[in-house]
C-alpha positions, 0 to 999 in steps of 0.5 A: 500500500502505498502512503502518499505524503502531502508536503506543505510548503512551508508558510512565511510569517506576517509578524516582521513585516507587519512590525516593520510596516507598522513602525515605519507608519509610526515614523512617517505619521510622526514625521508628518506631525513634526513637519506639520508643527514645525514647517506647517505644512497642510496649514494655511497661511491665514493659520500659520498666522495666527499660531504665531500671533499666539505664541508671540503672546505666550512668550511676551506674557512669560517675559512679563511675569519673570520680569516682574518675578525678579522685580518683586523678589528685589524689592520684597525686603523693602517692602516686608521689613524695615531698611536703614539706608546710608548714602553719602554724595561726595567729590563734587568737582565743577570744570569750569574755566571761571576765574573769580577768586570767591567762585574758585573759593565756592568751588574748593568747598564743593570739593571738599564737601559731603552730604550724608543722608541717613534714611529709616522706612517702613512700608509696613507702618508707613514710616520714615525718620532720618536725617540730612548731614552737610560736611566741610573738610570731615567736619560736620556742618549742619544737619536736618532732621526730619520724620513722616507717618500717616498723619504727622510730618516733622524736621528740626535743625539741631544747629539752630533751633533744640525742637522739631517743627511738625505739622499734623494732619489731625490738625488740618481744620486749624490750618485752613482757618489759619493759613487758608491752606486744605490738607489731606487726612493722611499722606499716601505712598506709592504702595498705596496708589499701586494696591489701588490700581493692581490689575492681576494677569488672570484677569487681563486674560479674561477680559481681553481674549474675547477680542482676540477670539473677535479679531481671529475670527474676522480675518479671511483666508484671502487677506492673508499671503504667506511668502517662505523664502524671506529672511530676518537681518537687523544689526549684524543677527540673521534668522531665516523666516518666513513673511506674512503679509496681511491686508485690511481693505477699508471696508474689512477694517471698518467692519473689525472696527465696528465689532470691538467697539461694539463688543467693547461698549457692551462688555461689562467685564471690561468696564467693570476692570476700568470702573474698579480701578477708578473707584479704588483711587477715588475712594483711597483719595476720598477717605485720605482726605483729598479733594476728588468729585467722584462721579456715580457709577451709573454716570461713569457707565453713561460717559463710558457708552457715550465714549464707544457711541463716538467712535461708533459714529466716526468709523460710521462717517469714514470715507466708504469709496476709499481705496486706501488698504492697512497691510501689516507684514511680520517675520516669523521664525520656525518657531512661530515667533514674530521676529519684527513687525510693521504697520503701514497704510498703502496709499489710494493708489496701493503702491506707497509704503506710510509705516506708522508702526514697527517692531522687532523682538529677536532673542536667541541664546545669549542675543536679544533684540527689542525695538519699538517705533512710531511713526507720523504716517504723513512723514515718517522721516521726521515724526517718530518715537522709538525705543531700542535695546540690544544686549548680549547675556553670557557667564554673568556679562551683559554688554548692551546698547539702548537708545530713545528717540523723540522727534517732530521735525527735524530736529530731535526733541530728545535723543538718547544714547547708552551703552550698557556693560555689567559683570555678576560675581557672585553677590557682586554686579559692577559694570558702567554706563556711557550715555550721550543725550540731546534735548531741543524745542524749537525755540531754544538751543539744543542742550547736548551732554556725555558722560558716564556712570560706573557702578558696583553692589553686592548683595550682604546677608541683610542688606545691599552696599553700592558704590558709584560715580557719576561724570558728565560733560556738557557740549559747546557749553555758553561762557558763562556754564560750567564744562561738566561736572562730577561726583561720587556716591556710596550708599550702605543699606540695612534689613530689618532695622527698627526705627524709632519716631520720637513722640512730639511733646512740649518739651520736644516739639512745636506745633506749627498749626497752633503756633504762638507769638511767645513761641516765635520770639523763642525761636527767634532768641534761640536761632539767633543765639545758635547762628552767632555760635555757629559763625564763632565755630566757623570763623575760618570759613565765613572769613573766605566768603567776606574776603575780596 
């Protein structure tokens, strides 16, 4: 019998080839998303645009918020403890080319003179007390006293006069029947005015993304080209970019006008931020006991509606057959950062270029650019106010450059320039500032000035210690100006600190709100007694001034 064997062939596996095709989807799909994030592709050019108006917003608002991290971490121990201050100004040396003996003798003094004020503040308590001391030749001179808190402002001069003059808020009814003069209830401080008004991050957000939800929304795929073989240069930093142009007919920017007014007049949420913050300052003003006429909310409501009503009407009234186009053109790196952007109206004819606003904000590794520009769309050339700075960031050393510029005509109004190096070591930042400024108005000569300010502070571990100079040089100065001047200043300051305002008595104090004849005649005994003394003490001194 025969046996007849069936031979199957063998069967190849589908799993390799399955898990080969299965990683290379996994690698082309991933692929594809990377290009899809990164080099945008199968995105409009419209999206693309405004991915990177949100990015741009994204980053802008970290920067703010570290910004302002690091301002509030430097100025917490001001503000949550006591701080001695000690600063001395002092080398004060005129270059002058005068020749008058009693000027060189004013001169000499200055030189040899030093001023050294102590200063002792609590914001928790909205306290201050210190003193102002005049040196000649490491002999104390003069010296000035003084204190301040919510209700009372005080000073004295030891030299002359054993008691403090103070005035007190609490006495304010005296003082207008006595001099005529209205004062508040309490003295307010800048922190007082900042806690009034303080608007947090999250609530900024709320209320201004509905606008640009509004804006995003408005723009068509057609006003929107995309042109990806451009490149951004500016001060020796080159980036390849991409340019986006886009472009607002009349009519398309009246109609986006219209919908944020509109939005705008009806938003309770951004009233309400506007309202809040007008109220807390009339309120804080109210209850400290200034003069302020604050209007109903209801009447604030009506003004605020009536202000949207306007512009409403005017946007309204603009010119319907205008040809005249609004282009905005942005640079955009591959990370959808806009690296530089510009307004400018085309004209009726579309083929002129009126810029009326631009800015570049570059920041690469140790290299940041910021530049920001307006312009008189009708002459750009001579309108403009603009902000620069340029700095490099590496191993503790920045080296900058910033400048401001105003102008409206020709001639610069104000024109600044300043070169910026510091060193951070440690608890140390030193470093020097070069600057060169002209100021003009069209009916006086231009004032133009250099000079230079070197600097150092160290951090201790319960204050801060700074040293500085200051030199300036004035330009093509008149005959009868001084050449420059400068000057050396060194402050020590201390955390934590108490201070002490003394208690005004009789004993101690004068009352200038209910000051009396009798008290006048013994200020008058006694400061006249106290200057003899002093002209006796400084014999030397008062001689060179009534020498000829």
């Amino acid at each position: 019998m025969e046996t007849t064997t069936s031979v199957n062939p063998p069967r190849k596996s589908l799993k390799k080839p399955l898990l080969i095709a299965g990683a290379a989807a996994v690698v082309i799909l991933g692929g594809l998303g990377t290009a899809y994030a990164k080099f945008d592709l199968f995105k409009s050019p419209k999206t693309i645009y405004l991915q990177s108006e949100a990015e741009s917003m994204l980053k802008f608002s970290s920067d703010i918020s570290k910004a302002y991290g690091e301002y509030e971490d430097y100025m917490k121990p001001y503000l949550e403890k006591p701080v001695h201050s000690t600063t001395e100004l002092s080398d004060i040396t005129v270059d002058t080319a005068l020749t008058d003996p009693q000027a060189q003798k004013v001169l000499e003094l200055l030189k040899s003179a030093k001023i050294v004020v102590q200063s002792n503040i609590d914001e928790q308590k909205n306290q201050q007390q210190g003193n102002l001391e005049v040196h000649l030749k490491d002999k104390k001179l003069a010296t000035m006293e003084f204190f301040l808190n919510d209700t009372q402002l005080g000073f004295r001069l030891p030299e002359f006069y054993s008691k403090y003059g103070y005035m007190d808020l609490k006495d304010r009814d005296l003082f207008k029947e006595k001099f005529g003069q209205e004062l508040p209830k309490r003295f307010l401080t800048y922190r007082d005015l900042m806690k009034a008004v303080q608007i947090s991050q999250d609530e900024v957000k709320s209320v201004l993304t509905p606008y640009a939800l509004i804006y995003a929304d408005s723009i068509q795929d057609s006003q929107v080209t995309l042109n990806k073989g451009a490149s951004f240069s500016e001060e020796g930093f080159q980036e390849s970019a991409r340019e986006i142009t886009v472009t607002f007919t009349h009519e398309e920017a009246k109609a986006l006008a219209t919908k944020l007014a509109e939005k705008a007049k009806a938003d309770e949420k951004l009233f309400d931020l506007i309202y809040t913050r007008y109220h807390n300052v009339a309120t804080l003003l109210a209850d400290s006991g200034y003069k302020v006429e604050e209007i109903s909310k209801e009447e604030f409501k009506k003004n605020y509606e009536q202000s949207f009503d306007n512009l409403l009407k005017e946007i309204n009234d603009s010119a319907t057959d205008s040809k005249e186009q609004l282009k905005m053109v942005v640079l955009v790196d591959g990370d959808h950062q806009i690296l530089s952007r510009k307004l400018m109206f085309t004209g009726n004819d579309n083929k002129q270029e009126q810029p009326f606003f631009s800015s570049i904000t570059y920041q690469k590794g140790a290299d940041s650019l910021y530049r920001y520009a307006l312009h008189n769309p009708e002459d750009p050339a001579d309108g403009e106010v603009s902000y620069a700075f340029k700095a490099t960031e590496q191993n503790g050393k920045t080296n900058g450059k910033l400048s401001l510029l105003v102008k409206d005509n020709e001639q610069p109004t104000l024109d600044l320039t300043s070169t910026i190096e510091s060193v951070k070591e440690g608890q140390k930042v030193s470093g020097k500032y070069d600057f060169a400024l002209v100021m003009a108005d069209k009916y006086k000569q231009p004032m133009a000035l250099n000079g230079n300010i070197t600097f150092s502070e160290t951090k201790t571990d319960n204050g801060r210690d700074s040293d500085s100079s200051v030199k300036i040089n004035f330009d093509n100065p008149l005959p009868d100006m001084p050449k420059g001047f400068s000057l050396k200043l060194k402050s020590k300051q201390e955390f934590g600190k108490a201070l002490e305002i003394p208690a005004m008595t009789a004993d101690n104090s004068v009352n200038l709100a209910n000051l009396t004849e009798e008290q006048m005649m013994e200020i008058q005994q006694e400061a006249g007694t106290a200057a003899q003394k002093f002209m006796m003490e400084n014999a030397e001194l008062v001689q060179q001034f009534m020498q000829p």
